[in-house]
N, C-alpha and C positions, 0 to 999 in steps of 0.2 A: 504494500500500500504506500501510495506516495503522501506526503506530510508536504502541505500544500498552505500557507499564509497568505494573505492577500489584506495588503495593510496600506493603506489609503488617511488621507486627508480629504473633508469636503464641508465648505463651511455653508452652503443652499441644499445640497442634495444630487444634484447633475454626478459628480464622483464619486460618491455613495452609491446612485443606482448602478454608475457601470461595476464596482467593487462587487455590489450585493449577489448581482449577475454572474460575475466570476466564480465568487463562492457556491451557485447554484452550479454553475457547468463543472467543479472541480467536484462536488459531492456527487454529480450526475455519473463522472466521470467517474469514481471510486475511492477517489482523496480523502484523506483525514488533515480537513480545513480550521481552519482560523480567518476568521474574519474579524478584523482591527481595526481600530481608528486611531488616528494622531490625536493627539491633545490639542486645547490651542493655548497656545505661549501668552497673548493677553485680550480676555475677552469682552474689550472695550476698544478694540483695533479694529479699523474700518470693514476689510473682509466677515467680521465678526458679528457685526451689529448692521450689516445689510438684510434688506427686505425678504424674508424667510429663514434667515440665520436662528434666529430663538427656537423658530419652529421645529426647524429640522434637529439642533442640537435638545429640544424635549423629544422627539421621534425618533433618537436612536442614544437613547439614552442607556441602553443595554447593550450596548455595542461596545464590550472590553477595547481599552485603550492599548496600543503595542507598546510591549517591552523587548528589548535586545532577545532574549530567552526566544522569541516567536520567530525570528530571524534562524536561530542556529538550531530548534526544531523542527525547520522546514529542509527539507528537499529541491521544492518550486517555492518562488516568492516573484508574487505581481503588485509589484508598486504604483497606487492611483493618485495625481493630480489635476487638482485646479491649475490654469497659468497665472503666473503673478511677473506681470510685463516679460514676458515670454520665456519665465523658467520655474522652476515647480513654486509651489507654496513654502515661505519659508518654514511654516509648522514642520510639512516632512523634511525639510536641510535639515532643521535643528535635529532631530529624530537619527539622523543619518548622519549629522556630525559626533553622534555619541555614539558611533559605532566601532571606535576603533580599539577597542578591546574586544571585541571581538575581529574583527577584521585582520591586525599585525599580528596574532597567535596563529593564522589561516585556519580560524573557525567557522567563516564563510565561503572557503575556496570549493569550486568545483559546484555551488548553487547555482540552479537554475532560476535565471531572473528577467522577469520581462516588465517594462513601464507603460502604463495608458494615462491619457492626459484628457480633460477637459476646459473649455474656454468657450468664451462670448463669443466671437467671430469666426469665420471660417479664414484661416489663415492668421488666425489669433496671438501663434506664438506656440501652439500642440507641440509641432513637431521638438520645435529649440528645447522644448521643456522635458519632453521625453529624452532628448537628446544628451540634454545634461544631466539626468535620474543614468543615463549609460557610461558616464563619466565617474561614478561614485562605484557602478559594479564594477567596473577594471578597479577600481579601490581594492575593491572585496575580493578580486580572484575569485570574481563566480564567473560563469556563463551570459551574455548576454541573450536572450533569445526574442529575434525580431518576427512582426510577424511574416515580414516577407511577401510577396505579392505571387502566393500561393493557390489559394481559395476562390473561389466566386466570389464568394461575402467580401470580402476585399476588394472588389468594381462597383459594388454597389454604389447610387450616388452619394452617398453621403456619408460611406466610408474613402478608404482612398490615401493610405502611406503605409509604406513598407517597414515601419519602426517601430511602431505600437497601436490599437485604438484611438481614435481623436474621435471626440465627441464636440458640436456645437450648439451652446445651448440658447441663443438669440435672444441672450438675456432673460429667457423664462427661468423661473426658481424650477429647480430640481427636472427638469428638461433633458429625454436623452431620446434618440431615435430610436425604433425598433431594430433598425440597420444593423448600429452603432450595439445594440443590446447581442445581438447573432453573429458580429465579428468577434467581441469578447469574450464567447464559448468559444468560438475558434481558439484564441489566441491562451487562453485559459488551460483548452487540451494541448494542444502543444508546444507550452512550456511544461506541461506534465510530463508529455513524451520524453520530451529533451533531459527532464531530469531522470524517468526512468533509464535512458540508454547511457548515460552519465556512471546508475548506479551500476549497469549491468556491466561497462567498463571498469568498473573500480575493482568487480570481484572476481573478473575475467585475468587478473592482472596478477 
């Protein structure tokens, strides 16, 4: 069984549904999941106190918050943000800047990890933002695993990059396409795979 986290920031909801989704395609898939939210650092900061912000933060109120420990019990780990002027949320940096204890012991080397992002606009800053969540796993000596321009789901209109999920949400609170919902079971199962053949190399060895 693969040991599957999916640990997200989302201060409206739009990154929370694609997270929630994930976690549905990784139990569908067979995983024993964790599903995580980031903290927020301070919640009187603008992203925080936006129109649906309270709401959402009382609607997943049960949503265990990630610690390091959720990182090096995973196998797969899919990191989800918002864009904040075109690179993740600082909530998940901070989260990711306290990772280096684990990381320089290589207690996260050889994970399997893949990034989806959310934002206002179509061409919002998704990709930069995934881009640089792929800058932190060469940190880690994990895997990166992109989704690649593999799938159908992936031409869809309103999917459409080879890096992660990009969801836009046109400024609706908690806003995610169906598309966007069916490319991240994709991308879900195969950073599973990836960590499955990962393991099957380790003990082939």
């Amino acid at each position: 069984m693969t040991n599957v986290a999916v640990i997200y920031y989302s201060s409206t909801g739009s990154t929370y549904k694609l997270a929630e989704a994930a976690a549905a395609a990784a139990q569908k898939a067979g995983g024993e999941v964790r599903l995580r939210k980031i903290a927020e650092l301070d919640p009187q900061a603008a992203a925080s106190t936006r129109d649906g912000a309270a709401e959402h933060r009382a609607a997943t109120a049960d949503v265990p918050e990630a610690t390091p420990e959720d990182l090096e019990w995973a196998d797969a780990i899919l990191l989800g943000t918002p864009v904040h002027f075109g690179l993740p949320a600082p909530q998940l940096m901070h989260f990711i800047n306290g990772t280096s204890a684990l990381s320089i012991p290589g207690r996260l080397l050889d994970k399997a990890v893949s990034a989806f992002a959310s934002g206002s606009a179509n061409q919002g800053g998704q990709v930069s933002a995934i881009l640089a969540l792929h800058n932190a796993i060469c940190h880690w000596g994990s895997v990166i695993v992109p989704t690649g321009s593999t799938d159908p789901v992936l031409y869809e209109p309103n999917n459409g990059n080879p890096y992660g999920v990009s969801s836009t949400t046109k400024n609706e609170t908690g806003y995610v396409h169906d598309e966007n919902l069916a490319a991240i079971d994709f991308q879900t199962r195969r950073t599973m795979e990836i960590a499955a053949a990962i393991a099957r190399g380790a003990e082939a060895v």
